[in-house]
C-alpha positions as CSV (number, residue, x, y, z in Angstrom):
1,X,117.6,72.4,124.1
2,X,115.0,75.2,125.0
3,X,116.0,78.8,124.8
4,X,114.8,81.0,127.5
5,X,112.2,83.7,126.3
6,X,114.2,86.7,127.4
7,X,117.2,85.6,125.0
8,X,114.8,84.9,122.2
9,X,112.8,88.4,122.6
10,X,116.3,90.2,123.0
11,X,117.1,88.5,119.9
12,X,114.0,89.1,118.1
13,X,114.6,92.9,119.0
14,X,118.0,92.7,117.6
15,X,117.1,91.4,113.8
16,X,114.4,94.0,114.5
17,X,116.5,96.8,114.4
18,X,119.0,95.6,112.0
19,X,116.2,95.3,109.4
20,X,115.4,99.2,109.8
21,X,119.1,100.2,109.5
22,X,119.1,99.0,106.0
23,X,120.7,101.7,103.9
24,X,119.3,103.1,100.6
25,X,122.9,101.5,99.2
26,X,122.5,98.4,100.9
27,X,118.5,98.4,99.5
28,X,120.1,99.1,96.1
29,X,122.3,96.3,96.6
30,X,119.6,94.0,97.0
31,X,117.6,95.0,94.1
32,X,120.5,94.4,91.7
33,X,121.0,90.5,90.4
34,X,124.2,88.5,91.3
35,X,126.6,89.0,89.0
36,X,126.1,92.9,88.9
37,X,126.9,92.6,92.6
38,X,129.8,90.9,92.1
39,X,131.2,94.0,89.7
40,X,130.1,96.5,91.8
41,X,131.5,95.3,95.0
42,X,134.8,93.3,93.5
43,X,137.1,96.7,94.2
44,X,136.4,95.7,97.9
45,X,137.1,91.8,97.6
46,X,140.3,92.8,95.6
47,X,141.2,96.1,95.5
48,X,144.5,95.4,93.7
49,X,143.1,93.3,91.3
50,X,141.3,94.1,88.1
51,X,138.4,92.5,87.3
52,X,137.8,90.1,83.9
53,X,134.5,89.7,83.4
54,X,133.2,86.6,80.8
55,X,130.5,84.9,80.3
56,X,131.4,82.1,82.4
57,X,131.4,84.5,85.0
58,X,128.0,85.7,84.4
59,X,126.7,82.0,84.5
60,X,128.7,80.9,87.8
61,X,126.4,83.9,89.3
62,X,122.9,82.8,87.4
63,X,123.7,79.7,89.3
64,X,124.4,80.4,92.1
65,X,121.8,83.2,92.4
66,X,118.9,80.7,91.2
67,X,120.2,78.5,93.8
68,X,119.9,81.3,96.6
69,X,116.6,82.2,95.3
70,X,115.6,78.2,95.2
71,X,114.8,78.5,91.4
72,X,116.9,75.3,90.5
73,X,115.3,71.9,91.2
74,X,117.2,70.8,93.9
75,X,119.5,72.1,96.6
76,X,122.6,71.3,95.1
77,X,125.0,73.1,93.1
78,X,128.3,71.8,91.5
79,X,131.0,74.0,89.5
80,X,133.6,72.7,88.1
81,X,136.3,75.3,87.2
82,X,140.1,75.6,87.2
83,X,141.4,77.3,90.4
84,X,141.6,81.0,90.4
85,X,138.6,81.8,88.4
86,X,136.5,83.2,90.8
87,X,134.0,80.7,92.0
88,X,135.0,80.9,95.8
89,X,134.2,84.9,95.5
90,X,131.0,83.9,93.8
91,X,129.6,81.5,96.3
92,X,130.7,82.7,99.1
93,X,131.6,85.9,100.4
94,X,129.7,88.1,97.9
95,X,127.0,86.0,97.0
96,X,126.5,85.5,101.2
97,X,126.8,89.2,100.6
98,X,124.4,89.6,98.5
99,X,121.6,87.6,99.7
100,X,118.3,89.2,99.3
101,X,116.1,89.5,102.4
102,X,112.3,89.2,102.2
């Protein structure tokens, strides 16, 4: 399937613009690792729930941030946790969040 060149310059022009409406918070956002993220944006994931921060917290976001930033050997990451510690709001939302843009 071939995309026609007026779709991919309008889209070209898009990501264009959206990298210059990066704001100084979002630029700060980016510059901070993982699991800082995660504490400074967790009052928006869950606002009525407190966060408990641990070490295995902090090592669920090493992971997963050396796996973003393809630090770890291969592509693959497995955790293995109990339910309800987390790990979805790790991997997923924030750390999709989070992602740091060259």
């Amino acid at each position: 399937m071939t995309i026609p060149a007026a779709l991919q310059r309008r889209a070209g022009e898009l990501l264009a613009s959206q990298a210059r409406a990066v704001s100084p918070a979002q630029r700060a956002a980016r510059a901070m690792p993982l699991s800082q993220f995660v504490r400074w944006a967790w009052h928006v994931v869950e606002p009525d729930t407190p966060l408990v921060w641990g070490w295995a917290l902090e090592a669920i976001c090493d992971h997963v941030q050396a796996l973003l930033e393809g630090r770890l050997a291969t592509r693959n990451l497995i955790i293995c946790v109990p339910p309800g510690t987390m790990t979805v709001y790790c991997g997923s939302p924030l750390a999709g969040s989070w992602v740091r843009k060259a």
